[in-house]
Legacy VTK file of the C-alpha trace (Angstrom):
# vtk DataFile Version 3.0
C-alpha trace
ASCII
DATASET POLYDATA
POINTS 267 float
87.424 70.080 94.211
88.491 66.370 94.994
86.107 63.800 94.879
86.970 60.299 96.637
85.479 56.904 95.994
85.584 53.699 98.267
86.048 49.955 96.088
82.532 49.834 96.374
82.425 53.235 93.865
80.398 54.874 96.865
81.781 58.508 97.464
83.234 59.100 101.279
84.678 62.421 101.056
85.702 65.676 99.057
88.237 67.941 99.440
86.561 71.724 98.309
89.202 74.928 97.647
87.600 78.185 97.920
89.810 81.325 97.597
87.414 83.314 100.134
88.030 83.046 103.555
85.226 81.581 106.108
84.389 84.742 107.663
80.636 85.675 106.696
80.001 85.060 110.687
83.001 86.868 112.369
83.212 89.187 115.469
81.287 87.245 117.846
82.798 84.958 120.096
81.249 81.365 119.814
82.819 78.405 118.060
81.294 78.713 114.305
82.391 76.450 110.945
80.926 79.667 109.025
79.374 78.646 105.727
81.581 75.278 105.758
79.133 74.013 108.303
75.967 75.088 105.514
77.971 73.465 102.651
78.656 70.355 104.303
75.048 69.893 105.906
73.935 70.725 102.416
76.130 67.980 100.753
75.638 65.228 103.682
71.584 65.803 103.076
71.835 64.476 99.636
75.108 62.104 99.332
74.995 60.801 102.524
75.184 61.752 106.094
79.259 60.374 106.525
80.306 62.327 103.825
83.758 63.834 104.870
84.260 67.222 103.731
87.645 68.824 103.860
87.063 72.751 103.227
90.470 74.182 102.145
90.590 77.892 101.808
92.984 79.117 98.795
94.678 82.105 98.663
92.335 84.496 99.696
94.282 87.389 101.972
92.758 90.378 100.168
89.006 88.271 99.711
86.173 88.393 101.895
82.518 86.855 101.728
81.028 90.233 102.952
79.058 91.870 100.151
81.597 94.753 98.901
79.277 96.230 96.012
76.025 95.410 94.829
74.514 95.381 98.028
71.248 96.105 97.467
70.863 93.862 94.670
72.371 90.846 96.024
70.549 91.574 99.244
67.270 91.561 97.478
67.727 88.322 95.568
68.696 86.422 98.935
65.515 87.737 100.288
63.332 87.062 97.223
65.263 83.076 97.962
64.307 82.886 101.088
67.740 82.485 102.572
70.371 83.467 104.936
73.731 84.708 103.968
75.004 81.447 104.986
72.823 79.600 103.359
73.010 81.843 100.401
76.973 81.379 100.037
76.673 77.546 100.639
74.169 77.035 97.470
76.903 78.606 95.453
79.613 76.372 96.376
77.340 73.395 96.550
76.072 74.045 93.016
79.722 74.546 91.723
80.687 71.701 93.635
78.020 69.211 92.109
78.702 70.620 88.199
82.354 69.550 88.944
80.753 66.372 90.267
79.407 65.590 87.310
82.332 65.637 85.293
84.899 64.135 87.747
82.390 61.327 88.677
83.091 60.119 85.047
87.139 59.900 85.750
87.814 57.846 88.419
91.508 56.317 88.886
92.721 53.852 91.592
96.837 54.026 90.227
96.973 57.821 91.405
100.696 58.870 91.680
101.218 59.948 95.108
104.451 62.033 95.614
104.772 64.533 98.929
107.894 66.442 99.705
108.345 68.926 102.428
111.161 71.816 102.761
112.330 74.629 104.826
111.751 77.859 103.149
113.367 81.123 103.640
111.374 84.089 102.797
112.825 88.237 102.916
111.037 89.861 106.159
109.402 93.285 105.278
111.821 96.053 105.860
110.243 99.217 108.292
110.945 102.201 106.582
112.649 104.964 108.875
109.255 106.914 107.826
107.095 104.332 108.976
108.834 103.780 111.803
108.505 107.362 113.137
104.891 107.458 112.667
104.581 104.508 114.426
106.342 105.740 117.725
104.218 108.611 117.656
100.825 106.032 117.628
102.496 104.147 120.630
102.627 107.392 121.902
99.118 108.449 121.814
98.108 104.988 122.711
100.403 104.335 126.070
98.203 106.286 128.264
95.032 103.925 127.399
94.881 100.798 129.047
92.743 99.353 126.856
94.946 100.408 123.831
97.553 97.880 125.029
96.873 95.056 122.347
96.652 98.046 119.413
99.767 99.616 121.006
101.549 96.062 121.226
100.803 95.479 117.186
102.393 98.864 116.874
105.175 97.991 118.546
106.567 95.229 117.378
107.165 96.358 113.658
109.540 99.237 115.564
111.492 96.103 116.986
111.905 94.980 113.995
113.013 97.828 112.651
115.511 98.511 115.850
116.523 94.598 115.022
116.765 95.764 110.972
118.941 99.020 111.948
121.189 96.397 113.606
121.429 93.839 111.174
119.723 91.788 113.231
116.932 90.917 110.956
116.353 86.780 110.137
114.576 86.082 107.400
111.121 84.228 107.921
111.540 80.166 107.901
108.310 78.375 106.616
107.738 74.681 105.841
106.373 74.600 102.512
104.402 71.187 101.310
103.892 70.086 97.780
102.234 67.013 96.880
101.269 65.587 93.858
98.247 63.071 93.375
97.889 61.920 89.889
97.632 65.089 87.691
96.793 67.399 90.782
99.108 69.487 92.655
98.215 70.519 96.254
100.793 73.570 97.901
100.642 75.078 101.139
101.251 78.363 102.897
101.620 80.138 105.909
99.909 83.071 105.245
96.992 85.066 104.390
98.810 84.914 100.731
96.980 87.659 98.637
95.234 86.217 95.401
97.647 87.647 93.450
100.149 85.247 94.372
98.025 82.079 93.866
96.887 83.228 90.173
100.806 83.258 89.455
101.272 80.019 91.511
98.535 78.123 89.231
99.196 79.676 85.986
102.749 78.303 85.934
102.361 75.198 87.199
102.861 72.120 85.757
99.790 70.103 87.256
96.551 69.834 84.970
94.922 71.908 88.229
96.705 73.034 91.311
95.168 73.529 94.983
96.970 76.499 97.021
96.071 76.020 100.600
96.826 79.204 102.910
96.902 79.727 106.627
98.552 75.969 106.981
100.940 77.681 109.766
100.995 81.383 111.924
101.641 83.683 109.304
100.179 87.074 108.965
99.195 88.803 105.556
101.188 88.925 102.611
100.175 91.941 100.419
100.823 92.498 96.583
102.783 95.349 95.596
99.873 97.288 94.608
98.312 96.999 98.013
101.266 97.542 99.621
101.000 100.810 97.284
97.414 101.664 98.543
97.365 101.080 101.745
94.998 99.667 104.223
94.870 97.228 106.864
95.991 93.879 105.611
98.961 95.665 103.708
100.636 97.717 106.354
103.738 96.826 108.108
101.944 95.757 111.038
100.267 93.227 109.469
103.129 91.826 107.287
106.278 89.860 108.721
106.596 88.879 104.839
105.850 91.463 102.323
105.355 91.667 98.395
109.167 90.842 98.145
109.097 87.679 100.228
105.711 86.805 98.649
107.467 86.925 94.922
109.884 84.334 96.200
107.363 82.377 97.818
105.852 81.849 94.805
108.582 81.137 92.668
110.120 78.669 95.177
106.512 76.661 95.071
106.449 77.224 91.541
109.947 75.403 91.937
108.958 72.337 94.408
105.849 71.885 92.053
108.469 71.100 88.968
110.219 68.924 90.864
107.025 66.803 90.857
107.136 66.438 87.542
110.435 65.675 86.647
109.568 64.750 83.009
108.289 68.477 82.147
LINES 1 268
267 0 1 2 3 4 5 6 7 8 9 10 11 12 13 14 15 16 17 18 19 20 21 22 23 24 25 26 27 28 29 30 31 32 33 34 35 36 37 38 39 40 41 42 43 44 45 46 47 48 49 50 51 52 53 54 55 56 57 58 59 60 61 62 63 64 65 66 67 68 69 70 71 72 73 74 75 76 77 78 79 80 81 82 83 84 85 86 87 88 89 90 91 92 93 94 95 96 97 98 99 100 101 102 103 104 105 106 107 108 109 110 111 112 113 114 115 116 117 118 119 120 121 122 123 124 125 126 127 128 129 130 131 132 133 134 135 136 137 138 139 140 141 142 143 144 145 146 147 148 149 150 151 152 153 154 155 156 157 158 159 160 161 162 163 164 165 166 167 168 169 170 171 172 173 174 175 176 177 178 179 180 181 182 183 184 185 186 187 188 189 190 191 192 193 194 195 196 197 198 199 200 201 202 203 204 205 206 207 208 209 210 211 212 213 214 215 216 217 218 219 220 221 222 223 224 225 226 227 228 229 230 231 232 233 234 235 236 237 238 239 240 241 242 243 244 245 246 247 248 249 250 251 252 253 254 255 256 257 258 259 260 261 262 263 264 265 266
């Protein structure tokens, strides 16, 4: 987290990274902050109803706030609290936020180096295996008689163009703008995608910054998998769901690992 002061020392807004997507509330169709809305009334009820609160959600394409194990247990202790699953994931972050708060509320700076560059990346598209495309011809297949298969048959569909476009050398690699800034000792990347955590852990261990903010999902990208869930399987690590695979997430990584050097030119 980020912490900003006014010259008056009175704090106006934080900047909070969470590598879990804000999806507690999804599959309905109103307009819904998730449990960004909970943290921030949480924070504005105690530091001050302007607070700004920037939510930034790190790389997080293989994370999910939905209770995966433990479910009875967790489920139980949120009901013995008294408190929603909203409510229950916003007191976490709010009580991680305001133990960081303590500490950084003790190390303010007003010289903070500002430095933000911004390049055109080029990342490897996923190659369609002749075996994946044959099975999926035979699911547009079985779908093309069902009108209300169309968007399902459509997501099918498109990774055999690209593999008709790869058979004829057609292929372009993915362009993405990549940012990198550097504010004082922090570093702050961005990302298209729905960049598995994988990929962020290798981002932050080898950079130079004393801590490092990845921000996903700052463009249209679709899910970039790790090799070992490209391995297993499963929705967000099929070729449907990647333009950019485990290949062109490797040298996404090492080209922000790159633009995050250059920030420090001293190192």
């Amino acid at each position: 987290m980020l912490c900003f002061w006014d010259d008056q020392e009175n704090l106006f807004a934080t900047a909070i990274n969470v590598a879990c997507p804000a999806q507690e509330v999804e599959s309905g169709s109103s307009v819904n902050a998730d449990f960004w809305h909970t943290v921030r009334e949480s924070l504005r009820a105690k530091y001050g109803k302007d607070l700004l609160v920037l939510a930034w959600t790190g790389a997080a394409g293989d994370q999910s706030p939905h209770l995966m194990y433990s479910k009875a247990a967790e489920e139980r202790m949120r009901k013995l609290r008294g408190l929603t699953r909203l409510e229950e994931l916003s007191r976490r972050i709010v009580a991680a936020w305001e133990e960081a708060y303590e500490g950084a509320s003790q190390e303010r700076h007003t010289d903070a180096v500002l430095v933000h560059q911004v390049q055109t990346i080029e990342l490897p598209e996923r190659m369609v295996t002749k075996e994946e495309a044959f099975d999926l011809e035979a699911k547009v297949l079985l779908l093309s008689n069902d009108p209300k298969q169309k968007t399902r048959m459509g997501w099918h569909q498109r990774a055999i163009d690209r593999y008709k476009r790869q058979q004829a050398g057609e292929l372009n690699p993915y362009q993405m703008e990549l940012h990198a800034i550097r504010l004082g000792d922090i570093a702050i990347a961005t990302n298209d995608f729905e960049l598995f955590t994988d990929f962020g852990i290798q981002m932050k261990a080898r950079s130079p910054a004393l801590q490092t903010f990845i921000i996903q999902l700052a463009g249209p990208g679709t899910y970039v998998p790790s090799v070992r869930a490209a391995l297993g399987g499963g929705y967000s690590a099929i070729v449907e769901s990647n333009k950019v695979g485990p290949e062109g997430g490797q040298v996404l990584t090492e080209r922000t690992v790159e633009a995050l050097n250059a920030l420090w030119p001293a190192n």
